[in-house]
Each structure stands twice: as structure tokens, then as C-alpha cells.
C-alpha positions in Angstrom: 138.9 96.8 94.0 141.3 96.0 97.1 142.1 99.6 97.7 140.1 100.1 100.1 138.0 102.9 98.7 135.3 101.9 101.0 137.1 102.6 104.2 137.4 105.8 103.0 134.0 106.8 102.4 132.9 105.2 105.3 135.0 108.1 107.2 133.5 110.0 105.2 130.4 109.0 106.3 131.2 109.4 109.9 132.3 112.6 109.3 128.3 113.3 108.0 128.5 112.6 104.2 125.8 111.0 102.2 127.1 108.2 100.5 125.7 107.1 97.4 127.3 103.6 97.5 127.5 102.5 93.2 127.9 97.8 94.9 124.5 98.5 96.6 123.2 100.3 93.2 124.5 97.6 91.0 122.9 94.6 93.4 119.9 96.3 93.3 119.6 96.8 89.4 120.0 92.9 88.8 117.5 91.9 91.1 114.9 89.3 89.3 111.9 91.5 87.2 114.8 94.5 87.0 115.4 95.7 83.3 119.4 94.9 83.9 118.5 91.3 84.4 116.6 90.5 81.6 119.3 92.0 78.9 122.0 90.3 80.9 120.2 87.2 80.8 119.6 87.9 76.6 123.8 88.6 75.8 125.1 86.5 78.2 122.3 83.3 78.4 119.9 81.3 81.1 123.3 79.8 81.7 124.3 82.8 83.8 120.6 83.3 86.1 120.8 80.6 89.0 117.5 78.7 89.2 115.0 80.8 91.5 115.9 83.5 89.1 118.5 86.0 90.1 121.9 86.5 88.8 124.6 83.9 89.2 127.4 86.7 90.4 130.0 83.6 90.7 129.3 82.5 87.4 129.2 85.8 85.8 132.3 87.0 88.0 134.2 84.3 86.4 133.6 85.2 83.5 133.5 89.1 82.8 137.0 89.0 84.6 138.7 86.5 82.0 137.0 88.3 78.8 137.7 91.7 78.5 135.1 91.7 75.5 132.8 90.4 77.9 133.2 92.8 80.3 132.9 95.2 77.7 129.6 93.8 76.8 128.5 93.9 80.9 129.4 97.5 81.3 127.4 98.4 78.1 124.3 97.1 80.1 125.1 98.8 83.4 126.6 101.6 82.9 124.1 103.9 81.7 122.0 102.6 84.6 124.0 103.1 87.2 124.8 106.9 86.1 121.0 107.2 85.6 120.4 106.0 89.3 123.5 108.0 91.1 121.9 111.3 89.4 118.4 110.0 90.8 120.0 109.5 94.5 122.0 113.0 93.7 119.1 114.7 92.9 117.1 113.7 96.1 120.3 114.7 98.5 120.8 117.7 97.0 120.5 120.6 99.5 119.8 118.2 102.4 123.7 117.4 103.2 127.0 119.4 103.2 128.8 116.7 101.6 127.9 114.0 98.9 130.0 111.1 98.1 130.1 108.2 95.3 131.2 105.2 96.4 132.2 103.5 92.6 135.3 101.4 91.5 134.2 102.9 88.2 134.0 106.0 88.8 135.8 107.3 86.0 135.0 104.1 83.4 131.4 105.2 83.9 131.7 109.1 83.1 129.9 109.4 87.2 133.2 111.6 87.3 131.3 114.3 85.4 128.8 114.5 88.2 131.1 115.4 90.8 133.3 118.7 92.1 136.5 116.5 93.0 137.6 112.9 92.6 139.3 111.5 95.4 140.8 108.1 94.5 142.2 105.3 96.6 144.9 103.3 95.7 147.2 100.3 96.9 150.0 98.1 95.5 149.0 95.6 93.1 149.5 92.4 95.6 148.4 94.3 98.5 144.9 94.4 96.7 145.2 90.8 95.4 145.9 89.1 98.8 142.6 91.7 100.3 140.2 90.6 97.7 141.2 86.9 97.5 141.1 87.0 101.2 137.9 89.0 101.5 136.1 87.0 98.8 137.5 83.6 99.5 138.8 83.2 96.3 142.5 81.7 95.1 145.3 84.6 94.8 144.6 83.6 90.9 141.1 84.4 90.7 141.8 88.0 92.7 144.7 88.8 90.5 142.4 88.1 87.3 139.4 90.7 89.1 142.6 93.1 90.0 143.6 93.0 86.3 140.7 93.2 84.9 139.8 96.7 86.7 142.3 98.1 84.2 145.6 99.8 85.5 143.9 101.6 88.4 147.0 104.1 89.0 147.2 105.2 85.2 143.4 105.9 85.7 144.1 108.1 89.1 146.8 109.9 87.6 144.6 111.3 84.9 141.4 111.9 87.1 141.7 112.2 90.3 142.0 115.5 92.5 143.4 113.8 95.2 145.0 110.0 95.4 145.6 108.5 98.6 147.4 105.4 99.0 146.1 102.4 101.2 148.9 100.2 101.1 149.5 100.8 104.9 147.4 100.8 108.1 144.7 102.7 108.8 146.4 105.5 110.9 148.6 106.1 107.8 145.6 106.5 105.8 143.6 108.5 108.1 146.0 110.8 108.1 146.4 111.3 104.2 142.6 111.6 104.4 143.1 114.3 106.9 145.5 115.8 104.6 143.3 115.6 102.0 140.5 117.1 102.3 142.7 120.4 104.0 144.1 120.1 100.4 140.8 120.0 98.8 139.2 122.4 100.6 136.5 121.0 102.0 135.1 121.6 105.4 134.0 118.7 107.9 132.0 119.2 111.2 134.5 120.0 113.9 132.8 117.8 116.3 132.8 115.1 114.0 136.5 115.3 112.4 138.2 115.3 116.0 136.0 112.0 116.8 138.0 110.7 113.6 141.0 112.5 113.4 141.9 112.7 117.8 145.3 113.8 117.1 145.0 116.3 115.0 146.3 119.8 116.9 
């Protein structure tokens, strides 16, 4: 959260990947008459539903990011869903793109690791994500450093996953360049066409 692991995959995308954003997933699992929804609603209580129905994310946010346990108890709803739906939208690109990409913050917390050939992770220092999400979300730099936190330590993660880790704690040339880098380091091939549209300098 705050790393910018979004920016990434969006270059990715531009480059020609299929992007199975894991946000968009998780909106869509919690919208009213969704399974997610009702056993949220039955752990957590009406309390956390706003009134036409759908899922109070402020409330909720406030909540799962204070309470570990809670959180705990949140990803024991979602997590088996979202995995279930990332191998659905898997399954349906497979053989119809060159390159597939998750887009998850949880990547690893979720085992969606396992479905993948590498793990490419994007990282930032710790107040470089607060001041982003607080300023992104409108929220006080307490509230971002609770979210940040509760994410877990997201380097110690990296370090034990990832195939690649690419810091986004500068501009966007720096990090276009690691990305660059990168995937030369991974191995993996990107339309010519398309890399020198995002990549102009490269020789």
C-alpha cells in the first residue's frame, strides 16, 4: 500500500499485459447479494453495512487496520475468494496474452504467489508510503501510518518472496528504469514496439 505497485503494472499493461487487478476483485466480491457480504456482515455486524446495503469501507477500514485479530478475521472471509476468482480470470487469459499480471498487495498473504512464474514486488520507504496513502485517501498521516502497519513489514515479506524488488521511493524515471532492468533480469520479453514507447532511452 503506498509503493506504488500499481504504477508498475500499469507499464506493464502498456507494454501489453493482462492485468488481473486483486482492488477491482475485492470491490466486486462485497457488492450487496455477494456471498463476501453477507458473512462480513455476520462476524463483523449491521453496524459495518451502510444503509442502502453495501459495505461501509470507512467503517470497516477503521477498523481491520487498528485490530490485527480483526483483520485476521477479514482475510479469513476473502482470501479464499479472491484466489478462487484470480484462478477464474487466469484461466480465461490463458493462451490469449504473452504476459499475465496480478495486481495484489497480498500477494504473498494470500498464497496468489503459488499461481504465478515470478513475483515482482514494489517497495518504498515507510513515510514515503504514509505521506502517498494519507494524501491519496485523504486521511490524517495517523490513519495512513496505521493501514501502512497494518500491511505487515512489507520488505521482510519481499525479501522472502519476491524474484525481483524494485524500489519506488524516487521518481518515475528512476523506477522505470529498475523496471527496465528488471524484466532483462527476469527474462521476460516485451513487444519491441511497445517497450521503446515506454522505455525511449533505452539504446
Amino acid at each position: 500500500m503506498g509503493s506504488g505497485k500499481s504504477l508498475v503494472a500499469s507499464e506493464l499493461a502498456r507494454l501489453g499485459a493482462y492485468v488481473i487487478d486483486l482492488d477491482v476483485i475485492a470491490r466486486e466480491l462485497v457488492e450487496p447479494g455477494m456471498p463476501a457480504l453477507d458473512e462480513i456482515r455476520d462476524e463483523f455486524g449491521p453496524e459495518y453495512l451502510l444503509e442502502q446495503g453495501a459495505l461501509d469501507r470507512k467503517v470497516l477500514g477503521s477498523l481491520i487496520f487498528s485490530d490485527p485479530e480483526a483483520l485476521r478475521r477479514l482475510n479469513r472471509i476473502m482470501f479464499p475468494k479472491l484466489v478462487e476468482a484470480a484462478k477464474d480470470r487466469l484461466d480465461k487469459a490463458s493462451g490469449k496474452y504473452d504476459l499475465v499480471v496480478i495486481d495484489a498487495a497480498v500477494l504473498c498473504q494470500a498464497g496468489l504467489d503459488r499461481l504465478v512464474d515470478k513475483v515482482i514486488g514494489v517497495t518504498a520507504e515507510k513515510g514515503v508510503r504514509i505521506e502517498r496513502i494519507a494524501k491519496r485517501n485523504k486521511l490524517s498521516y495517523e490513519e495512513a501510518s496505521a493501514r501502512v502497519l497494518g500491511q505487515g513489514e512489507l520488505d521482510e515479506i519481499l525479501k522472502h518472496s519476491a524474484d525481483l524488488i524494485i524500489d519506488n521511493s524516487g521518481s518515475r524515471e528512476a523506477l522505470l528504469e529498475q523496471l527496465k532492468e528488471g524484466l532483462r533480469h527476469l527474462g521476460i520479453d516485451v513487444p519491441t514496439r511497445a517497450a521503446d514507447n515506454i522505455f525511449p532511452n533505452d539504446e
